[in-house]
C-alpha positions as CSV (number, residue, x, y, z in Angstrom):
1,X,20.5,-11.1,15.3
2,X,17.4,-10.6,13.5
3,X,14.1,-10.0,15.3
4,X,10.8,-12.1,13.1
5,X,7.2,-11.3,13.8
6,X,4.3,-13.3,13.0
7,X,1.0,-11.2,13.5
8,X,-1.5,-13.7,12.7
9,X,-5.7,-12.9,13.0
10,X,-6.1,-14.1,16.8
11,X,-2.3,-14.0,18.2
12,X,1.6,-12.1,17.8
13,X,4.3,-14.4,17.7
14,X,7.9,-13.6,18.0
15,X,11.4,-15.4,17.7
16,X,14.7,-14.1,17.2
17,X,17.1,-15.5,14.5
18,X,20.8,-16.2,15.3
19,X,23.3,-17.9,13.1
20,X,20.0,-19.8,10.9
21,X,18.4,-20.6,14.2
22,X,15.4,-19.6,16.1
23,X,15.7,-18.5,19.6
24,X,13.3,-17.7,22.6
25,X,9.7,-18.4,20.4
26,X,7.3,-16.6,22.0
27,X,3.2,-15.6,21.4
28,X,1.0,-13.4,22.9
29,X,-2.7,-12.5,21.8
30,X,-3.4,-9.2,20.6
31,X,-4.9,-7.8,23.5
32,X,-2.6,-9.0,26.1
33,X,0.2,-7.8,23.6
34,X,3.0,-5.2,25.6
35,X,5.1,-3.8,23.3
36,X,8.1,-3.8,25.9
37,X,8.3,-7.2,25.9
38,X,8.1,-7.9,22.1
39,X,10.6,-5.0,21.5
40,X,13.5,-5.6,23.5
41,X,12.9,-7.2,26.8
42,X,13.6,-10.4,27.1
43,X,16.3,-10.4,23.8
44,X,19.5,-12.5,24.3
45,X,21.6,-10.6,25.8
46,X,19.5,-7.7,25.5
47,X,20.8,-6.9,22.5
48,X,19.1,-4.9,20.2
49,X,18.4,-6.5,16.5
50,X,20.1,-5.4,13.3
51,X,16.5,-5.7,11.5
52,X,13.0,-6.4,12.1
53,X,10.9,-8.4,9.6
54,X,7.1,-8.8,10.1
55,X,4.5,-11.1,8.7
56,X,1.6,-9.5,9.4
57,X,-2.2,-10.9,8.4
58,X,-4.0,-9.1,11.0
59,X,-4.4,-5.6,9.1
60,X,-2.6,-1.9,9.1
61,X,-3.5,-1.1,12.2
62,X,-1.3,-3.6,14.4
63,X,1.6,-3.4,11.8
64,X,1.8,0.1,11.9
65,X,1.9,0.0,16.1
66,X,4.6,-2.2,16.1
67,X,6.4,-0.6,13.1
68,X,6.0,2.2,15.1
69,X,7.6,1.3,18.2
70,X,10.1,-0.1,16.2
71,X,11.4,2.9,15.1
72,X,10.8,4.9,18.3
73,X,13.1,2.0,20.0
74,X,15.9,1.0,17.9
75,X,15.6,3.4,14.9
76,X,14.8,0.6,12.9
77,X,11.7,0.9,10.0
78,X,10.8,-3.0,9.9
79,X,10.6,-4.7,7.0
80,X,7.3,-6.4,5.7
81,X,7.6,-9.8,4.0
82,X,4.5,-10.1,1.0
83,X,4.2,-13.3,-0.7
84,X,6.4,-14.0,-4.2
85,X,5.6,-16.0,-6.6
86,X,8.8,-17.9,-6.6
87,X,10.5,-18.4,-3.1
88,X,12.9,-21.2,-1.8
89,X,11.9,-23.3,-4.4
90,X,8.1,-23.2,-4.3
91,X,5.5,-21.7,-6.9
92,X,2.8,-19.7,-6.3
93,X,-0.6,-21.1,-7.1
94,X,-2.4,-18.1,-6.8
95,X,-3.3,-16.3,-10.2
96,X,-3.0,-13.2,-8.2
97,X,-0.3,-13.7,-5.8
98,X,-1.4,-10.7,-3.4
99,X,-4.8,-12.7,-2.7
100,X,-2.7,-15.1,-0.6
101,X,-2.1,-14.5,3.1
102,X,1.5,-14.0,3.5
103,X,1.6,-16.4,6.8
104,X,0.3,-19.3,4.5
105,X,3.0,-18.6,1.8
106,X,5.9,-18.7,4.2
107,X,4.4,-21.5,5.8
108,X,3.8,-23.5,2.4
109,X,7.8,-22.8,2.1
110,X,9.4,-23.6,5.3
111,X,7.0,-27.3,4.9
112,X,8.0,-28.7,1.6
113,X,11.7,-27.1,2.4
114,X,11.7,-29.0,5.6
115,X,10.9,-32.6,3.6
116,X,11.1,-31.5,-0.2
117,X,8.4,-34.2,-1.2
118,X,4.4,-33.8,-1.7
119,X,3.1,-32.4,1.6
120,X,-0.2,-31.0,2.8
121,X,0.1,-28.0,5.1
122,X,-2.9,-27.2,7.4
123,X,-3.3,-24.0,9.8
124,X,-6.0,-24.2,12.2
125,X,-6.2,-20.4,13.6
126,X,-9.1,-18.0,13.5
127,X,-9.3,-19.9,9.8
128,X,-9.0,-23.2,9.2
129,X,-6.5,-23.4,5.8
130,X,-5.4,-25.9,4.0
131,X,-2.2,-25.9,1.5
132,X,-1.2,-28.9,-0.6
133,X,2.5,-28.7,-2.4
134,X,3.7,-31.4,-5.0
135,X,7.2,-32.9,-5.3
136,X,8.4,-30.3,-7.7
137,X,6.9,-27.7,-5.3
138,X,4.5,-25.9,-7.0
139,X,1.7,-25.2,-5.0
140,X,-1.8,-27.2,-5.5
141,X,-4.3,-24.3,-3.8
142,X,-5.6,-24.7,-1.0
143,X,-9.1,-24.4,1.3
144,X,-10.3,-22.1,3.5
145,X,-13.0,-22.8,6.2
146,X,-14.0,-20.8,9.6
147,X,-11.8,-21.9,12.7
148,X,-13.1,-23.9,15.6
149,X,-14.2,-20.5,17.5
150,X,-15.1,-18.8,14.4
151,X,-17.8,-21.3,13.7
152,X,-18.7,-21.7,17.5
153,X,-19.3,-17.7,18.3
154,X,-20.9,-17.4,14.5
155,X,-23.4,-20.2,15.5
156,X,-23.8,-18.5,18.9
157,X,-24.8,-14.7,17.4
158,X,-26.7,-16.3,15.0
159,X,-29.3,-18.1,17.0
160,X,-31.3,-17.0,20.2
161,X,-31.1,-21.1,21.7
162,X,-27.8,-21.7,21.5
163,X,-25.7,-21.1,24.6
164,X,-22.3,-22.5,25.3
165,X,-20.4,-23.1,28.6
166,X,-16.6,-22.1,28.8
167,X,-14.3,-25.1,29.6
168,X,-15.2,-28.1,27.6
169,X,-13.5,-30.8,26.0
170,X,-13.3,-31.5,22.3
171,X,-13.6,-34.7,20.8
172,X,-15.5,-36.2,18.0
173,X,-18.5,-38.1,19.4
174,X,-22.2,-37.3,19.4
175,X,-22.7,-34.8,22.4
176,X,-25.3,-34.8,24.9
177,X,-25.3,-31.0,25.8
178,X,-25.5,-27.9,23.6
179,X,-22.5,-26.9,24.2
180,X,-20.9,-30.8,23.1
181,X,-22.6,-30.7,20.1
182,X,-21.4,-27.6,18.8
183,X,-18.1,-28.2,19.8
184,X,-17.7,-31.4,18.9
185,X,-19.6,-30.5,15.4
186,X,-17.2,-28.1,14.5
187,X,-14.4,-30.4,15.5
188,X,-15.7,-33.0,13.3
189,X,-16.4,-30.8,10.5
190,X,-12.9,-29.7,10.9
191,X,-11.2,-33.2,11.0
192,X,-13.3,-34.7,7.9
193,X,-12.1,-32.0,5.7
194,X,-9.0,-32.4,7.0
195,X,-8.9,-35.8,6.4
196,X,-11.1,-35.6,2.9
197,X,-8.5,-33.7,1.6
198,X,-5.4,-35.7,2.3
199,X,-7.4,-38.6,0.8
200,X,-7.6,-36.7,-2.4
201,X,-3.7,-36.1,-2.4
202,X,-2.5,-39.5,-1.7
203,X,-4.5,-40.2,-4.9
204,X,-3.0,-37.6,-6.5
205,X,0.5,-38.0,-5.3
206,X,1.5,-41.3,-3.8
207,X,1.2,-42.3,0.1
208,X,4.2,-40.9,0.9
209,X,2.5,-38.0,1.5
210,X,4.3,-35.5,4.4
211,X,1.6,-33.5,6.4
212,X,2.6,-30.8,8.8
213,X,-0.1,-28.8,11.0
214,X,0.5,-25.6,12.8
215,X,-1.7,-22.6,14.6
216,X,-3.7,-22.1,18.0
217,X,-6.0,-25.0,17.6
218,X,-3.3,-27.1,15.5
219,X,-2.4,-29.4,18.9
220,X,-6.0,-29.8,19.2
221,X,-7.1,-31.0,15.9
222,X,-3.9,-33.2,15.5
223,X,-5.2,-35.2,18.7
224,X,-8.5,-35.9,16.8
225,X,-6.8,-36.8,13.6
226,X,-6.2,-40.3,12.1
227,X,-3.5,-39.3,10.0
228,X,-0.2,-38.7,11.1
229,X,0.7,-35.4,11.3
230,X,3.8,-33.3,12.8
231,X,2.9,-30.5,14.9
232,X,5.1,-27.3,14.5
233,X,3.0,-23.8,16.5
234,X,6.1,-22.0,14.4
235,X,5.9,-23.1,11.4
236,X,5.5,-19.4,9.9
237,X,8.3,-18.5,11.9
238,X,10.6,-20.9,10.0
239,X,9.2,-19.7,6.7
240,X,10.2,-15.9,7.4
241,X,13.3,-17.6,8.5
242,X,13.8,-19.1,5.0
243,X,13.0,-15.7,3.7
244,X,14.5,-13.4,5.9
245,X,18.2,-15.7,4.8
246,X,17.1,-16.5,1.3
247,X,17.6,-12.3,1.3
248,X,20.7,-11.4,2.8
C-alpha cells in the first residue's frame, strides 16, 4: 500500500493505492488540515504505507510539514513527484519543463491515458487551467486564468463599492444584485473560455474530442457548460497513480 498526496493551492487531498486502485479518496483544506488523520488514521486496516509520494503545488512550507510528520510517524522521507518531460506516453509542451505545475502534468497523463485520443483537460481550483493533448499525446499548452474566488475576492480588495453576500447561486444570466453580477461574471468569463477553447481544438483535431474537468469548482462549472464533459475531483490522484506504478 502506497499512501498519494495531492497538495494543491486551496485544498490536501489524499488516497491510498492498493493493487493499481485508489482507496478511501479523501480532501481537506489547508487550514482545517490534521495531520493525524492524513497520516495514519483512517488507513485500511490501519496499516502503515510502504511509501509516501506527494504532489505538492502549494509551496515548501506545507510539503516540508507533512514530510515532516512523515518521517516522525512511519520513518518514511516521502517522495516528491516533479514533472518529466516524457511520462506514460505524453510529451511535455513546456520549453522548460519545471515552469509547469506538477498537478497539471500528472493530470494531463492520467486524461489522455484514461481515453488515448485528443482531449482537453480543465482544472478549475484557486486557477482556472486549461491543458489540450493530441492523439499522439504530446501536449498542446495550455491557459491559465484566476479561479472563480480568485477573481471574486481580487475584484472585492480592489474596489471600495463592491460588497458580496456569502451563499449565492452561480449561473450564467445577467444579475440584478452586486453580488449576482460578479458571480455570475466570473462564471461566464470562465465558461466562454472554456468553451472558446474546445472550439479551437475540434478545429484542430476532429469532434471526437474527449474533455475531462476536475478541481473544487470543477462540479460547478461543468453544470454551466454546454459541452459534455466528465467530472473526475481526482483526477491528479490517478496521475500520481500512473506515476507512482510507471516507477516501481
Amino acid at each position: 500500500m502506497k499512501l498519494l498526496i495531492d497538495i494543491g493551492n486551496t485544498r490536501i487531498k489524499w488516497a491510498c493505492l492498493v493493487n493499481g486502485q485508489l482507496r478511501e479518496p479523501r480532501a481537506v483544506i489547508h487550514k482545517d488540515l490534521n495531520l493525524r488523520v492524513l497520516l495514519g488514521h483512517g488507513l485500511p486496516g490501519n496499516q502503515p504505507p510502504e511509501q509516501v509520494y506527494i504532489a505538492n503545488v502549494a509551496g515548501r512550507l506545507v510539503g516540508d510539514r507533512i514530510a515532516s510528520a512523515s518521517k516522525k510517524q512511519w520513518g518514511l522521507a516521502p517522495v516528491f513527484v516533479e514533472v518529466k518531460r516524457r511520462s506514460r506516453g505524453v510529451t511535455n509542451a513546456y520549453r522548460d519543463v519545471t515552469q509547469l505545475g506538477i498537478d497539471r502534468w500528472l493530470a494531463v497523463v492520467a486524461a489522455w491515458n484514461r481515453y488515448r485520443a485528443p482531449v482537453c483537460v480543465v482544472n478549475c481550483g484557486t486557477a482556472v487551467t486549461i491543458d489540450g493533448v493530441a492523439k499522439s499525446g504530446r501536449h498542446l499548452g495550455g491557459l491559465i486564468v484566476p479561479g472563480l474566488n480568485l477573481m471574486q475576492d481580487r475584484l472585492t480588495s480592489a474596489t471600495s463599492g463592491i460588497k458580496l453576500e456569502t451563499g449565492q447561486g452561480l449561473d450564467l444570466k445577467f444579475g440584478r444584485s452586486t453580488t449576482e453580477c460578479v458571480n455570475n461574471g466570473a462564471g461566464r468569463a470562465i465558461v466562454a473560455l472554456i468553451e472558446h477553447a474546445i472550439a479551437d481544438m475540434k478545429i484542430q483535431h476532429g469532434r471526437k474530442l474527449a474533455c475531462i474537468i476536475t478541481g473544487g469548482d470543477g462540479e460547478r462549472i461543468n453544470a454551466l457548460l454546454q459541452d459534455e464533459f466528465s467530472y473526475d475531483p481526482h483526477l491528479v490522484l490517478h496521475g500520481l497513480a500512473l506515476q507512482v506504478e510507471h516507477t516501481r
